[in-house]
Structures are given as C-alpha cells and as structure tokens.
C-alpha positions as protocol buffer text, in pm:
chain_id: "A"
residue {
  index: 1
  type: UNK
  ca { x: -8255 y: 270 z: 4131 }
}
residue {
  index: 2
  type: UNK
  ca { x: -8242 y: -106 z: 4199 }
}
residue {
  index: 3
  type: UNK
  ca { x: -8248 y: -178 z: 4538 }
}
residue {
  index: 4
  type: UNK
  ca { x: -7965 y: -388 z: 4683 }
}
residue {
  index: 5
  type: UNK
  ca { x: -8067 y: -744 z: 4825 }
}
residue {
  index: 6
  type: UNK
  ca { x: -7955 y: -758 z: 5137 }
}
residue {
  index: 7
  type: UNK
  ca { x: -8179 y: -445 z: 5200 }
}
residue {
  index: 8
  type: UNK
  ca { x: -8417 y: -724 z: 5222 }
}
residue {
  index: 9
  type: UNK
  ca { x: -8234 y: -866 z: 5468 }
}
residue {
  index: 10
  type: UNK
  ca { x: -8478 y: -1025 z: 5795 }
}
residue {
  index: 11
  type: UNK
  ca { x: -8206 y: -954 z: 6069 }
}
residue {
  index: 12
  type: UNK
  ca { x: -8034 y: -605 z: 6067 }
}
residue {
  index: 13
  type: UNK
  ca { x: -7685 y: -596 z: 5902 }
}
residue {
  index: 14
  type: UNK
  ca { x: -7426 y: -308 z: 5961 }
}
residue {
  index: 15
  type: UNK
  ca { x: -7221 y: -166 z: 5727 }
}
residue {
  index: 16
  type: UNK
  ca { x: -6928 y: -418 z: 5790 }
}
residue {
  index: 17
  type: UNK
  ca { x: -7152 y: -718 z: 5825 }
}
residue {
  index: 18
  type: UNK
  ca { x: -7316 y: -619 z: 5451 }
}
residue {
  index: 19
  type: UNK
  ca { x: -6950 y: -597 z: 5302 }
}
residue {
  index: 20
  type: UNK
  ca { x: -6834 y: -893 z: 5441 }
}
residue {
  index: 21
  type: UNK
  ca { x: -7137 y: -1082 z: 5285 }
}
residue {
  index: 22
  type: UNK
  ca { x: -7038 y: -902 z: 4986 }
}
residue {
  index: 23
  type: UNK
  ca { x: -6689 y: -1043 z: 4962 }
}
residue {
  index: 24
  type: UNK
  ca { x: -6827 y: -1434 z: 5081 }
}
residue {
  index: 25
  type: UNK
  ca { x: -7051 y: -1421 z: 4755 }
}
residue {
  index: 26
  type: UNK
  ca { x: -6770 y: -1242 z: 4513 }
}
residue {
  index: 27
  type: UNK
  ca { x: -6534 y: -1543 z: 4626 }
}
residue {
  index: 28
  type: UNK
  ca { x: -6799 y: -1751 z: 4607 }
}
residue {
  index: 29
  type: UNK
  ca { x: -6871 y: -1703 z: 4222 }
}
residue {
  index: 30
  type: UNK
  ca { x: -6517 y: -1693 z: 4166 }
}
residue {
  index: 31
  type: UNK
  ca { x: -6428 y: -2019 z: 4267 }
}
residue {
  index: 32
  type: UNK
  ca { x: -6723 y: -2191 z: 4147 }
}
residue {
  index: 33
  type: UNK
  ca { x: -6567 y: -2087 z: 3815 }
}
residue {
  index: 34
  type: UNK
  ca { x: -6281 y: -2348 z: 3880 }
}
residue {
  index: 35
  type: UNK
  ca { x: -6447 y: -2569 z: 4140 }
}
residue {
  index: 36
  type: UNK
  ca { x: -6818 y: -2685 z: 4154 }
}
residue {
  index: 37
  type: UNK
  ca { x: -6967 y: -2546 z: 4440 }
}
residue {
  index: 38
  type: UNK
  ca { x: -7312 y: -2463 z: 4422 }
}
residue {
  index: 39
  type: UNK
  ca { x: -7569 y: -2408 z: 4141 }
}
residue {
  index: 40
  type: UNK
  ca { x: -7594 y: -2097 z: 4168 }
}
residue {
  index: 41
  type: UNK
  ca { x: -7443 y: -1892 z: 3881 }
}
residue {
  index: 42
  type: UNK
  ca { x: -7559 y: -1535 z: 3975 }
}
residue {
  index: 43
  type: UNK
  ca { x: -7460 y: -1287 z: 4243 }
}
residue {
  index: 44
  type: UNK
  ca { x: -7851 y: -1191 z: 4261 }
}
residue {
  index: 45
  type: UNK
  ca { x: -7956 y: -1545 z: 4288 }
}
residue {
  index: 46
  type: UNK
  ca { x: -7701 y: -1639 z: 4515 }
}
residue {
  index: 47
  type: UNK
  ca { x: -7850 y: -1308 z: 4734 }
}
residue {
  index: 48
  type: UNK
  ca { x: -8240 y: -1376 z: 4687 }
}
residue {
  index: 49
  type: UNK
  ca { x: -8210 y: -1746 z: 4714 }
}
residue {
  index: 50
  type: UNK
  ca { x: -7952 y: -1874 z: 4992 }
}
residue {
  index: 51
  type: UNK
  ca { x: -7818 y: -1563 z: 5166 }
}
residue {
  index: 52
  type: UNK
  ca { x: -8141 y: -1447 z: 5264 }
}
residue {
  index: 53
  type: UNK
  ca { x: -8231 y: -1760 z: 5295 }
}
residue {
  index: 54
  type: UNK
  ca { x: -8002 y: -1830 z: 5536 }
}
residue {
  index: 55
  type: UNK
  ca { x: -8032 y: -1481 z: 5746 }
}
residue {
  index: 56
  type: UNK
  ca { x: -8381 y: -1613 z: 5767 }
}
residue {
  index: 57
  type: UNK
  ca { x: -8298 y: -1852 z: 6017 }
}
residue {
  index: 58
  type: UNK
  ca { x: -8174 y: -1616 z: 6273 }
}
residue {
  index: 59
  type: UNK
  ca { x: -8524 y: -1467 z: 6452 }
}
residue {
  index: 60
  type: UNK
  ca { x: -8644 y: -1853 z: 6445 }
}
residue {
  index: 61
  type: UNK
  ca { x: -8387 y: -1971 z: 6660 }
}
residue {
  index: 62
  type: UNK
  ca { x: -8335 y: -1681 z: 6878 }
}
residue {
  index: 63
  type: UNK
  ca { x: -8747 y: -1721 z: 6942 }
}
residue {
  index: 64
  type: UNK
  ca { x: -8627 y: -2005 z: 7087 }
}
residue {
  index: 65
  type: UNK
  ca { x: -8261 y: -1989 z: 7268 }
}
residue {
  index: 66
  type: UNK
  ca { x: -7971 y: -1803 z: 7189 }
}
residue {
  index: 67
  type: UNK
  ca { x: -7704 y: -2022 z: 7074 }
}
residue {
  index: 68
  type: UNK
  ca { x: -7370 y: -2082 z: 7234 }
}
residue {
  index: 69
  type: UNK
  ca { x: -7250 y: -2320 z: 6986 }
}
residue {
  index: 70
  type: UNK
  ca { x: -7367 y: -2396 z: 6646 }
}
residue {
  index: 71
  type: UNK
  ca { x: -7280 y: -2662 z: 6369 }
}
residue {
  index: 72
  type: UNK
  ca { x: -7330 y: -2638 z: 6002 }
}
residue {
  index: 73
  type: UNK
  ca { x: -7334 y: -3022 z: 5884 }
}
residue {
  index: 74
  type: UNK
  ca { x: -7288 y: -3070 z: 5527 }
}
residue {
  index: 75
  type: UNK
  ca { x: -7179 y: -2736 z: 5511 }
}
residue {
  index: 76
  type: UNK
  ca { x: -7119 y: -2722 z: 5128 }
}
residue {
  index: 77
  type: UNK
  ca { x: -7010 y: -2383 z: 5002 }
}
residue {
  index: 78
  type: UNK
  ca { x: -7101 y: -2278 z: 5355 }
}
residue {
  index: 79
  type: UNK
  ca { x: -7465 y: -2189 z: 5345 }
}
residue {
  index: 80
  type: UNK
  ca { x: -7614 y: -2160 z: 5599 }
}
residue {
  index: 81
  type: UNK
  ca { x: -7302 y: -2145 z: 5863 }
}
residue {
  index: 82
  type: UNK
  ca { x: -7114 y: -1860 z: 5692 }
}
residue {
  index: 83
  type: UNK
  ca { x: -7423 y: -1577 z: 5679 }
}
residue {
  index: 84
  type: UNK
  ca { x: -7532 y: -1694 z: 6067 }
}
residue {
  index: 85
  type: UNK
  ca { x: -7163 y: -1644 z: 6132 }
}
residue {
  index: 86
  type: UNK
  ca { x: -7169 y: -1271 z: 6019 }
}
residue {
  index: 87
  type: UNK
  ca { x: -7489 y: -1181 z: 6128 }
}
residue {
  index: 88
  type: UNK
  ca { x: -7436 y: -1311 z: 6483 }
}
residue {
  index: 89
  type: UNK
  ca { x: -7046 y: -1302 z: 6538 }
}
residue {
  index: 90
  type: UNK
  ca { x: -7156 y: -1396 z: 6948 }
}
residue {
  index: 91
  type: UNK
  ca { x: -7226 y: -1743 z: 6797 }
}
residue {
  index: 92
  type: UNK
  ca { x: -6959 y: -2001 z: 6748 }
}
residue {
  index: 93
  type: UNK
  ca { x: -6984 y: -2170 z: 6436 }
}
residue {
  index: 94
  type: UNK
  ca { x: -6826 y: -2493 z: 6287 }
}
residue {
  index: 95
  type: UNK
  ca { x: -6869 y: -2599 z: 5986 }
}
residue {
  index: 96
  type: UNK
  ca { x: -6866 y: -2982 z: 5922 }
}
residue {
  index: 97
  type: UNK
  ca { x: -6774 y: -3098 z: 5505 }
}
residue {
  index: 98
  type: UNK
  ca { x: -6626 y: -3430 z: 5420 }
}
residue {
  index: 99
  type: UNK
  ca { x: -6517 y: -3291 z: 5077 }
}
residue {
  index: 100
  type: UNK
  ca { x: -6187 y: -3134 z: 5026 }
}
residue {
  index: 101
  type: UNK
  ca { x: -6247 y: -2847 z: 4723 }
}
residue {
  index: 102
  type: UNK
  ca { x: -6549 y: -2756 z: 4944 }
}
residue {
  index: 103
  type: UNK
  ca { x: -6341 y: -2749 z: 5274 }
}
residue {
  index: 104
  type: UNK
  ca { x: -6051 y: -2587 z: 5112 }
}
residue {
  index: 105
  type: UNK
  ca { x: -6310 y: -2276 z: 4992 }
}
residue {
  index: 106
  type: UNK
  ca { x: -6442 y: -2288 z: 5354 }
}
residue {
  index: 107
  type: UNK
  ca { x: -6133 y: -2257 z: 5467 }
}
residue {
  index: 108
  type: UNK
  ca { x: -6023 y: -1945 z: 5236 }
}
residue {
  index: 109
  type: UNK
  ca { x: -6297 y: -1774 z: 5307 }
}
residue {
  index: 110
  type: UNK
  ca { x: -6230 y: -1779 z: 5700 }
}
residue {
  index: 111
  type: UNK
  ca { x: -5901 y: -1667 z: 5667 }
}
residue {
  index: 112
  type: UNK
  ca { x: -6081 y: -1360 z: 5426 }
}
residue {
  index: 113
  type: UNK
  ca { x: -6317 y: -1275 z: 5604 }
}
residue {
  index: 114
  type: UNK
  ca { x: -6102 y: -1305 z: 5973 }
}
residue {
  index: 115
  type: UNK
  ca { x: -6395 y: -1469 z: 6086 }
}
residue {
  index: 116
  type: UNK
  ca { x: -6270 y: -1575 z: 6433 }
}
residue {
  index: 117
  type: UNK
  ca { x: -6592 y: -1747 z: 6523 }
}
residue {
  index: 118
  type: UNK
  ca { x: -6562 y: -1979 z: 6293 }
}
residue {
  index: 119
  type: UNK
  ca { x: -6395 y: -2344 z: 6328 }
}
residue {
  index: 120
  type: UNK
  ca { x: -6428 y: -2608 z: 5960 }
}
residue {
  index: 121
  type: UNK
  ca { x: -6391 y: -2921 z: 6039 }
}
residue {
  index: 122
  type: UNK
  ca { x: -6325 y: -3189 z: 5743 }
}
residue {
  index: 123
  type: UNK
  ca { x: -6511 y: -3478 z: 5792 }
}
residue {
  index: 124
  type: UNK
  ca { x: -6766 y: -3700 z: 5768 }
}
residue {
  index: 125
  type: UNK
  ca { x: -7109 y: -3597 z: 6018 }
}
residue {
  index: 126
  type: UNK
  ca { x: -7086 y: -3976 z: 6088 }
}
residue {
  index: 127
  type: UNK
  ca { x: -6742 y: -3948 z: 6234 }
}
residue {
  index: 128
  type: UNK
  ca { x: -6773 y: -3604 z: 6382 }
}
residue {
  index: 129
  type: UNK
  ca { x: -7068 y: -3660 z: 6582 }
}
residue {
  index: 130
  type: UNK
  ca { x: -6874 y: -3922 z: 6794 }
}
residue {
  index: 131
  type: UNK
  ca { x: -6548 y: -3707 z: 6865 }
}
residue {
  index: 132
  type: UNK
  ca { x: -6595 y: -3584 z: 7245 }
}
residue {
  index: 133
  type: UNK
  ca { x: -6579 y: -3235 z: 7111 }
}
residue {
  index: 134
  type: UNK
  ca { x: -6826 y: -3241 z: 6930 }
}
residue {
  index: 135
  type: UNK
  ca { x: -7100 y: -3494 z: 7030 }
}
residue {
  index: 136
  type: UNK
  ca { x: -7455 y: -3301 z: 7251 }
}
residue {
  index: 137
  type: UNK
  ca { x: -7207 y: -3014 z: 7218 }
}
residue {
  index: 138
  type: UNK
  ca { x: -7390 y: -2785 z: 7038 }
}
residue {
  index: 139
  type: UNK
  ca { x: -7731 y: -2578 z: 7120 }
}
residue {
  index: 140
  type: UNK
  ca { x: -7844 y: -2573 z: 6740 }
}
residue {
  index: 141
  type: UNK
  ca { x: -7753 y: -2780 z: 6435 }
}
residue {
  index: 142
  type: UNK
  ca { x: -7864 y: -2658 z: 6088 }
}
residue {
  index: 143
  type: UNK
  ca { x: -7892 y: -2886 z: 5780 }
}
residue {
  index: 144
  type: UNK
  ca { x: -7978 y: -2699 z: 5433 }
}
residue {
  index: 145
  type: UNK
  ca { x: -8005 y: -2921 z: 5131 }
}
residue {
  index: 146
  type: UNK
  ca { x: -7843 y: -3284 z: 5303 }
}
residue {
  index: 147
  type: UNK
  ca { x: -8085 y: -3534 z: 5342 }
}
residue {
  index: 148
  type: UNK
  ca { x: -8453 y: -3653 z: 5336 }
}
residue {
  index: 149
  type: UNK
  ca { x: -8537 y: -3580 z: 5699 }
}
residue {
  index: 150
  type: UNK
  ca { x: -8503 y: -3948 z: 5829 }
}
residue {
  index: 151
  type: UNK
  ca { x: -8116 y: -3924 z: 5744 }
}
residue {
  index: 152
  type: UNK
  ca { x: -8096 y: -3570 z: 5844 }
}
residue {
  index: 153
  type: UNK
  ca { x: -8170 y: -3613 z: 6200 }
}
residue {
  index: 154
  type: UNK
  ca { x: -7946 y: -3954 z: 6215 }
}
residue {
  index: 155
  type: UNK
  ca { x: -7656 y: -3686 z: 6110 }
}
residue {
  index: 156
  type: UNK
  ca { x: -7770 y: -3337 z: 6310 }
}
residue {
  index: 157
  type: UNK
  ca { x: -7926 y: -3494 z: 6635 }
}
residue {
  index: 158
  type: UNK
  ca { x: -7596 y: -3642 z: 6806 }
}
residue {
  index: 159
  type: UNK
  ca { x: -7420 y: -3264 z: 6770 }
}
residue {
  index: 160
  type: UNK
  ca { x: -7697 y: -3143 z: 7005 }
}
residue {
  index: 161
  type: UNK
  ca { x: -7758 y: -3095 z: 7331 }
}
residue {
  index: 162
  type: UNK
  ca { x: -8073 y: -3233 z: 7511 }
}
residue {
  index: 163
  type: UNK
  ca { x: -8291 y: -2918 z: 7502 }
}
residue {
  index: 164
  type: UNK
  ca { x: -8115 y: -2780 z: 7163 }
}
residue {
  index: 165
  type: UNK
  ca { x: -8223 y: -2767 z: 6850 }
}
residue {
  index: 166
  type: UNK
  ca { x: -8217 y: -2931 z: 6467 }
}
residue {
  index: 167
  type: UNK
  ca { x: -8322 y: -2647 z: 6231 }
}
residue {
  index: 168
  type: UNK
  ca { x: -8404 y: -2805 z: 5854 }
}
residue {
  index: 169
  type: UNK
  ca { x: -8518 y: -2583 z: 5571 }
}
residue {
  index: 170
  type: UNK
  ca { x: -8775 y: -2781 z: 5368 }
}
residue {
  index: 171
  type: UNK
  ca { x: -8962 y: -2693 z: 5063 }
}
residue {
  index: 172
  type: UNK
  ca { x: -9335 y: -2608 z: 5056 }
}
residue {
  index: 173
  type: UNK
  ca { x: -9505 y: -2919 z: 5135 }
}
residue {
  index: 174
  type: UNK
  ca { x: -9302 y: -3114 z: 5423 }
}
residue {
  index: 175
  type: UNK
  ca { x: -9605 y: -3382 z: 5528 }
}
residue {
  index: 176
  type: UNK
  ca { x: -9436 y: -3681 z: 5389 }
}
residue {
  index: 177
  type: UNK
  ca { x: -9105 y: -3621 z: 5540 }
}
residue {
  index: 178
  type: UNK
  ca { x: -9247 y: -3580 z: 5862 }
}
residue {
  index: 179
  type: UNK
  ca { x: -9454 y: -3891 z: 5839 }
}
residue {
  index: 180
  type: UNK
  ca { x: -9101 y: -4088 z: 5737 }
}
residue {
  index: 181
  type: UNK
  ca { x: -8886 y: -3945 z: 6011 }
}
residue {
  index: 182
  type: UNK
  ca { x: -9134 y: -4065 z: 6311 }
}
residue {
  index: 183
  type: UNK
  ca { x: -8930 y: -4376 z: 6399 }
}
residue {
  index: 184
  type: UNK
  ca { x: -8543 y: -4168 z: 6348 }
}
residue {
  index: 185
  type: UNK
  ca { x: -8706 y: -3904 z: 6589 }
}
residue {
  index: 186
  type: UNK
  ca { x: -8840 y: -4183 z: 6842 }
}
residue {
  index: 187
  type: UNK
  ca { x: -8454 y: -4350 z: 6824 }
}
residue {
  index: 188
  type: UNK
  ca { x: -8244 y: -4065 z: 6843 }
}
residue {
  index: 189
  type: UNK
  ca { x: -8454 y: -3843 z: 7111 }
}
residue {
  index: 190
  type: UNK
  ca { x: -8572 y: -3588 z: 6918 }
}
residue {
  index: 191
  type: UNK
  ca { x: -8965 y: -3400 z: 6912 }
}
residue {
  index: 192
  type: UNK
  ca { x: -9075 y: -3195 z: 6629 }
}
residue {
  index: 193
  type: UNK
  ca { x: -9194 y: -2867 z: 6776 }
}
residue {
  index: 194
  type: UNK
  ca { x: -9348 y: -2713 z: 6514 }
}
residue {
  index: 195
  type: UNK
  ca { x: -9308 y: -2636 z: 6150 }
}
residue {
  index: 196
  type: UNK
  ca { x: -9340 y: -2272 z: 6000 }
}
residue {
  index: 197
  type: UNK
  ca { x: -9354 y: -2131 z: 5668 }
}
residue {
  index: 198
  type: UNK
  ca { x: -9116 y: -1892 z: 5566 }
}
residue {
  index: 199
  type: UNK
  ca { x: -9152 y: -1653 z: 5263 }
}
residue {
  index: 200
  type: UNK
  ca { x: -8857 y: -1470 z: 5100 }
}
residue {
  index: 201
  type: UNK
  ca { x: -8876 y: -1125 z: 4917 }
}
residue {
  index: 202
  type: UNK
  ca { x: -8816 y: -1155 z: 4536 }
}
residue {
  index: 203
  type: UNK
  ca { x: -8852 y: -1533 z: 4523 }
}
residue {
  index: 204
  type: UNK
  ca { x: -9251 y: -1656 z: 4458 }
}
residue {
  index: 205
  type: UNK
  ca { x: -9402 y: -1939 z: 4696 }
}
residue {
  index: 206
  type: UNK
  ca { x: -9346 y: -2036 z: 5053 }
}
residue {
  index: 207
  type: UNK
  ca { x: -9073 y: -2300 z: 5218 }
}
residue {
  index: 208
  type: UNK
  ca { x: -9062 y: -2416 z: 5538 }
}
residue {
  index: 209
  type: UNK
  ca { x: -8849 y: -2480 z: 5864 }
}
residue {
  index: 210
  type: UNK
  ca { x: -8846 y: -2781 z: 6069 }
}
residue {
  index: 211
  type: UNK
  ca { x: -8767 y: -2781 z: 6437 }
}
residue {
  index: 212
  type: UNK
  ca { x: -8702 y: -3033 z: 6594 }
}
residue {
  index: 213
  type: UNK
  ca { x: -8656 y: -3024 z: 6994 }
}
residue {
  index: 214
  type: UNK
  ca { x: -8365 y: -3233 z: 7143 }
}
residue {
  index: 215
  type: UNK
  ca { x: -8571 y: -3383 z: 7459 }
}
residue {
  index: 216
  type: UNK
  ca { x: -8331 y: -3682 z: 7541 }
}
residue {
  index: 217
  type: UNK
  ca { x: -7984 y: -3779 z: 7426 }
}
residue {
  index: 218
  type: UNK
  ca { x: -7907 y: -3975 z: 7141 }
}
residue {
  index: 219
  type: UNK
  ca { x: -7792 y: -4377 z: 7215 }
}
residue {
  index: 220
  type: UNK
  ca { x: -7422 y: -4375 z: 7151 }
}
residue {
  index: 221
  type: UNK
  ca { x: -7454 y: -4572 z: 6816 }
}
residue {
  index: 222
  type: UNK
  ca { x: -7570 y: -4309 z: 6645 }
}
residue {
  index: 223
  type: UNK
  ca { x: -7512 y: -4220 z: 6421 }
}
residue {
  index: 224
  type: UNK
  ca { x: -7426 y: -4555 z: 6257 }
}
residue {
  index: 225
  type: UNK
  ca { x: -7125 y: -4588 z: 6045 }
}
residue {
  index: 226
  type: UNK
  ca { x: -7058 y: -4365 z: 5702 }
}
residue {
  index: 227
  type: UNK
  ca { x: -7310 y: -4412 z: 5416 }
}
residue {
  index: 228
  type: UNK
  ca { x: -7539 y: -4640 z: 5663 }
}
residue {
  index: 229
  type: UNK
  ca { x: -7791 y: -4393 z: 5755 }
}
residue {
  index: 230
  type: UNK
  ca { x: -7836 y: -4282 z: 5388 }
}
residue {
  index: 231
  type: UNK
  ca { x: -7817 y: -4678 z: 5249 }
}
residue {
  index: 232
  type: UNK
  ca { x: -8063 y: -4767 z: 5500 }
}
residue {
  index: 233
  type: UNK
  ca { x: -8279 y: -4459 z: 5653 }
}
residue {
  index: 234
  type: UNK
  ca { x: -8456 y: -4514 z: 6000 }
}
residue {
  index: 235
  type: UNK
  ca { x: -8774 y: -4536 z: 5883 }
}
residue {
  index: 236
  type: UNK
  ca { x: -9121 y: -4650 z: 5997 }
}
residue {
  index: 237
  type: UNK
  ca { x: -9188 y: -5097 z: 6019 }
}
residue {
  index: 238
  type: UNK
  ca { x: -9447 y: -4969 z: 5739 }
}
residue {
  index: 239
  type: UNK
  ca { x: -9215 y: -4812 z: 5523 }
}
C-alpha cells in the first residue's frame, strides 16, 4: 500500500490539518487548469516537492524564535505561507502578491479553508514594505522562488523586525548568491547566520535554507521603487 505523502511530513499534522492540506492542493490543481499558477501538474509532485517543502521550514525557524507575525512575499499560489499557516495556526500569516489571478486563488482558498490566520494582501513587496502596517512588523519573512538573493533581501528585509528573520530556500549550491548579496546585506541591516542543507523524502539531492538575521533596521528608502531592485540589484563595486 502506497504510503500517503504527507506521512512524510517533518512537523506533526493532525487529522484536520492533513485534510485541509488536502483540499489547498485539490483547489490548487483545479484552478491551475484555468489559470497558470504553478508548474506543477501532479497532486504527488505538488506533495513531494513544495508542500513538504514548505512544512520543512517550520523546526528551522522555531530553532530560532517563534513567530508572532509572518509574511509570505511573492506569495504565488501560496507556497510557502499557506502550509506554515496550517501547520502552525498560532502564527499570523499574510500573504503579499501583486498579481490578481494569483491573489484571487489566495483569496478563495482562505475563505475554503476558514483560515482565520491568514490576511492576502495585493500588492507590490515594494509598496507594502513602506505601509506602517507592515514595515519591521514581522518576526520572519519567507521568500520561495522570487529573486536572486541580492533582490530578495531588498524585498523581505524591510517586513522584519530588527532581531527577525529572512528565511530563503536555495538550491544545492548557494556560494555565488551569497558572495552577490554582501553589499544588499551591509545596506539593508541584515547578517547571514548560517546556511543549512535540507533533504526531502522522495525527491534525490539536497537544497538549502538561508537565514539571514535582522541586526539593524533597514534605511527608510528601501526598498527602492517597483522594478528598481530587480533592474538594478545591490550588488558588490566589483560586480
């Protein structure tokens, strides 16, 4: 008998919790029929490769704090924000996406699941991160799939608080990245504290998580106007 993936799973899940996850993935695949969300075509790959991925994030930040507040940006089809939200319904979760289909699916799949620790907010993480309600207001940001790392802190690091967290899934071999992002992490007051590997079951290699330490806040022009941090990264002189 096949066993089912979120058996797999690297936080416990109840009952509830598994059938809620259930339902996200069945809407999931049935709007990405009529709306482009995500790659992913499969139920199973949709489990092996982003929903365990994502419940893989849980024990690394609650090594660390246990969050308060936390912000999806770029949320896409709402991976990682919607799993952390069921897994840890304590945590308050918004969900930042500038586009509409994607916000619009976000949205239905709140209202679904009656997840009432979730907020989505439609925007821009350029615009966001300045609103009052939103700027150093969060203990951890996540980012899966936005940016080269240099961008990806110019959009995560003004959503958190000094002493919070940036958590960035990266693939296997994250050197380069890191070298590229020293000059965005000197500007925006952030310190990588240290970089794990991270194996799933049923998918081959390893990946990795970034973390990167908030240790002073962010200069109020940052992040710099939509499309400006992508157009022109804060890189190193060298670079």
């Amino acid at each position: 008998m096949n066993t089912h993936p979120l058996a797999h799973s690297p936080v416990p899940l109840s009952a509830r919790q598994r059938r809620l996850l259930e339902r996200y993935v069945e809407l999931l695949l049935a709007w990405n029929r009529r709306v482009n969300l995500t790659a992913a075509a499969s139920a199973e790959e949709l489990y092996t490769r982003h929903l365990l991925d994502a419940l893989s994030l849980v024990p690394i930040v609650e090594a660390r704090l246990i969050p308060g507040r936390l912000v999806d940006v770029g949320s896409g089809a709402g991976l990682p924000g919607v799993p952390l939200a069921v897994a840890r319904p304590a945590w308050r979760v918004t969900l930042v996406e500038a586009t509409g289909k994607k916000v619009r699916f976000l949205r239905a799949v709140v209202a679904e699941l009656a997840l009432d620790n979730v907020q989505v907010r439609h925007g821009r993480a350029e615009d966001v991160a300045h609103e009052r309600d939103h700027r150093e207001a969060y203990d951890v940001a996540v980012a899966r799939a936005l940016a080269k790392l240099p961008v990806l802190l110019e959009l995560c690091l003004p959503f958190v608080r000094v002493g919070g967290y940036v958590v960035a899934p990266k693939g296997p071999e994250p050197d380069e990245e890191l070298r590229r992002a020293t000059r965005a992490l000197e500007l925006l007051g952030g310190h990588v504290e240290e970089v794990l590997p991270v194996r799933l079951p049923q998918v081959s290699g390893t990946r990795t998580v970034i973390l990167v330490r908030k240790v002073r806040p962010t200069p109020a022009n940052y992040p710099r106007p939509p499309g400006r941090p992508a157009k022109r990264p804060l890189l190193p002189q060298q670079d």
